[in-house]
Steps between C-alpha positions, in 0.01 A plus 500: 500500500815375288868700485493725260808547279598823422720681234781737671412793317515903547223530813611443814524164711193635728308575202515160367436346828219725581338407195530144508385497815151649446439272217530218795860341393631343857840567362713709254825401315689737306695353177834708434512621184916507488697166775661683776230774537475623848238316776174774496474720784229522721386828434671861584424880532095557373488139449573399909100528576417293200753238567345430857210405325578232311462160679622245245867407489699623223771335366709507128656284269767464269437552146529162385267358788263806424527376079394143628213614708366692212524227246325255693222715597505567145423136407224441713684344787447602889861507634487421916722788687624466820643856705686429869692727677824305526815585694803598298857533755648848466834349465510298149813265599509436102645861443786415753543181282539732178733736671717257660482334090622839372755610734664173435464525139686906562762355705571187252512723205722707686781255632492299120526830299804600719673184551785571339473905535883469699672364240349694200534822682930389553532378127309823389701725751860314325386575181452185422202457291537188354506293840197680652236252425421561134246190502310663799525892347332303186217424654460864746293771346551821657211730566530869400299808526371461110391116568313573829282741237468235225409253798177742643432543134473127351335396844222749446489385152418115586301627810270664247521224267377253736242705639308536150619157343429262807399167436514142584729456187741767579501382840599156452806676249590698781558172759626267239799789437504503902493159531836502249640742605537406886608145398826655342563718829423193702738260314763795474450539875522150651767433271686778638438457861628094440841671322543721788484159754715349309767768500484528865523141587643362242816751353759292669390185285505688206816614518619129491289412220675792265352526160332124445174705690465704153384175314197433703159571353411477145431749255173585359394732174410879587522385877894405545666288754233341761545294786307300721532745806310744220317275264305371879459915593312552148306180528371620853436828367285420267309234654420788774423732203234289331331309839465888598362636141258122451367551918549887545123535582556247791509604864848442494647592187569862708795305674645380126414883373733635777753298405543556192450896591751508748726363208447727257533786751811406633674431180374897396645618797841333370481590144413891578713746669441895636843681427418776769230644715461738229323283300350284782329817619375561142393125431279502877356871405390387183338138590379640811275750258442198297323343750309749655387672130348153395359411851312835616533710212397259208107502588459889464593405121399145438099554632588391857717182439813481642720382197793344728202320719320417207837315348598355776141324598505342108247781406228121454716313377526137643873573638656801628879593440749278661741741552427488899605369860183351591382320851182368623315734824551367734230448828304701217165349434415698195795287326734676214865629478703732663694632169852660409632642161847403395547864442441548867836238528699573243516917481564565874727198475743674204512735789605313794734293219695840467477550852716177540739558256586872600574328851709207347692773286558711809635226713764396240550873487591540891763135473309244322316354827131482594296837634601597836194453660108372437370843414861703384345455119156542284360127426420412884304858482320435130373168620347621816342781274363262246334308789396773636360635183303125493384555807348867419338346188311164652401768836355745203301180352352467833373837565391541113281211602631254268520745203834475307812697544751628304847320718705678310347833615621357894891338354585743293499799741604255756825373318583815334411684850767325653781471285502886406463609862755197610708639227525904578512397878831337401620755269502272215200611314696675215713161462224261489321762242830470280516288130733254690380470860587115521852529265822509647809700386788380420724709723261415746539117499860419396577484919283146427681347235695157552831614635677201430524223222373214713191700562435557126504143413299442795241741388531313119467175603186561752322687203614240250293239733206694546503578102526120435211415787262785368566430134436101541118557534389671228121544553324338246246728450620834309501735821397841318147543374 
């Protein structure tokens, strides 16, 4: 006989093998009424004697290969179907590629949004406002208890937006803004990373030069002053933007999609900032919740589709959100991605980001040098927690056979986990907890201000040159969405 297709329905997986099997079928797919359903089971409880007699394989498919099948037997046509047992490795070496991705992404994010935590912290402690990086305050938003609430809120909002408005058009609205979007972070990014060459290797030039380096570029309506350094950083940016958005249903366009990703995420991990493990402990509560609410708690209420799966799979639409970390399986011969959300980056990330500063703050705090030792702060600990966390989430995937996990229900209580019992170990729970955990007093620093007159104008004339290096390559793309 042929493979009959059949409907995933209320009866059980027995049933509807049992049945197709007496009406002669040789073999029995099961179409998934919602992507990311569970693989059946093979029978359970009352059900154990009836599953030994069925003799056919059983197998499912996805929604959108079960909606094919359908149609085609619909019109008439005799689609060929081929079932082999194939091999799939326990260890999916794509996963380690996404962690080893993200963890960079964390630690990058990290070292750029404190780059210059020394200094502010010194000009801030002095009382001197004016000189503690107003241009790079500009362009921080702080996160507070209020805006972690409005965040869970407006997320759920669009979650439940998509889920009932999906469609190729809204899709393609969705990636074009993406597309956008990550060419500004990329510009704003290599732009920055070329500045930050240049002061290093270059300072001692500039210094020479004196104020004839302010003329270069040329200035441009509702853009400003552009040079080449940043008009070539846009240029690339773009290009990569629009090969990616033209070929992103090529095998490769996940490379170009990563790119851009790890762009965007990094420049979020500079522009927002955790003022204490107060509201860090909030913000990972309340995502953590997020996740799981929309993941295992959405089908009770939304007739057995998991809204966050549903989303996140393009709910039949031709593309699926690009807000991702993707890589091919790899030694996998059933072929698709090994996936990561940029939430799943960026949230644990504000965490090991405050992690880093508290550490940077402490040192100045104890003479201005580095931390005593590998492991006398928090960041070495949060990173080792959020790859931990990685690992507990991709080990979950396997057991769960492939069905799709929550990460943030593994990083958040791994993260959170550590810094709050790293914390009251030390004693210094109630401090981190406080409104200013990373601000220094004033009475605390003024044994670190320049003692002589030599240094000041020492201290002027090196932040002079790195004002004048910074300020010559003004991205050309507006950095701020």
């Amino acid at each position: 006989g042929g493979v009959a297709l059949v409907a995933r329905g209320g009866c059980s997986f027995v049933h509807k093998a049992t049945l197709a099997q007496a009406a002669g079928a040789s073999a029995v797919l099961v179409a998934d009424l919602a992507e990311g359903a569970a693989a059946p089971g093979c029978g359970c409880g009352n059900e154990t004697q009836a599953a030994a007699a069925v003799h056919v394989p059983v197998a499912s498919v996805g929604q959108q290969d079960g909606a094919a099948l359908a149609s085609a037997l619909a019109r008439g046509e005799a689609p060929r179907v081929q079932l082999a047992l194939l091999h799939v490795p326990v260890i999916d070496f794509s996963a380690v590629v996404l962690a080893a991705m993200a963890t960079a992404v964390v630690l990058a994010g990290a070292l750029w949004a404190n780059a210059d935590t020394a200094k502010d912290a010194l000009a801030r402690a002095m009382c001197q406002e004016d000189v503690a990086h107003d241009a790079q305050q500009d362009e921080l938003v702080e996160v507070d208890v209020r805006s972690v609430i409005s965040f869970v809120g407006v997320a759920s909002a669009l979650l439940l937006v998509l889920f009932f408005l999906m469609s190729d058009t809204f899709m393609i609205c969705i990636v074009a803004l993406f597309a956008i979007g990550s060419a500004v972070c990329m510009q704003g990014l290599l732009t920055g990373f070329i500045n930050g060459l240049r002061v290093a290797f270059l300072g001692a030039a500039r210094r020479t030069r004196g104020a004839g380096s302010q003329s270069e570029g040329v200035t441009l309506p509702m853009v400003g002053r552009v040079t080449a350094v940043s008009g070539v950083c846009a240029a690339v940016s773009v290009a990569i933007s629009a090969v990616w958005f033209v070929y992103r249903h090529e095998g490769w366009a996940w490379v170009l999609q990563d790119l851009m990703g790890v762009a965007l995420m990094v420049n979020m991990l500079r522009a927002l900032r955790l003022p204490n493990l107060r509201v860090g402990a909030v913000l990972l509560t309340a995502v953590l919740c997020y996740d799981v609410f929309w993941v295992f708690i959405s089908p009770l209420l939304f007739r057995g589709k998991s809204v966050m799966v549903q989303v996140a799979s393009g709910g039949g639409a031709r593309d699926t959100l690009p807000m991702l970390l993707k890589c091919p399986h790899i030694g996998s011969p059933v072929g698709g991605y090994a996936m990561l959300g940029f939430g799943d980056v960026v949230l644990p990330g504000l965490m090991a980001s405050f992690a880093l500063r508290v550490d940077r703050v402490k040192a100045i705090k104890l003479g201005g040098g580095a931390p005593r030792g590998l492991f006398s702060g928090y960041f070495v600990y949060a990173m080792l927690a959020y790859m931990a966390g990685l690992a507990a989430t991709f080990t979950a995937l396997v057991l769960m056979n492939g069905a799709g996990q929550p990460a943030l229900l593994y990083l958040s209580p791994a993260l959170l986990g550590t810094m709050v019992g790293l914390a009251a170990a030390r004693g210094e729970l109630r401090a981190l907890m406080a409104n200013d955990a990373t601000v220094l007093r004033t009475q605390t620093m003024a044994m670190e201000a320049p003692n002589t007159a030599e240094d000041t104008l020492a201290d002027q004339s090196h932040a002079e040159d790195t004002e004048a290096a910074v300020d010559e390559e003004a991205p050309l793309i507006p950095s701020r969405q």
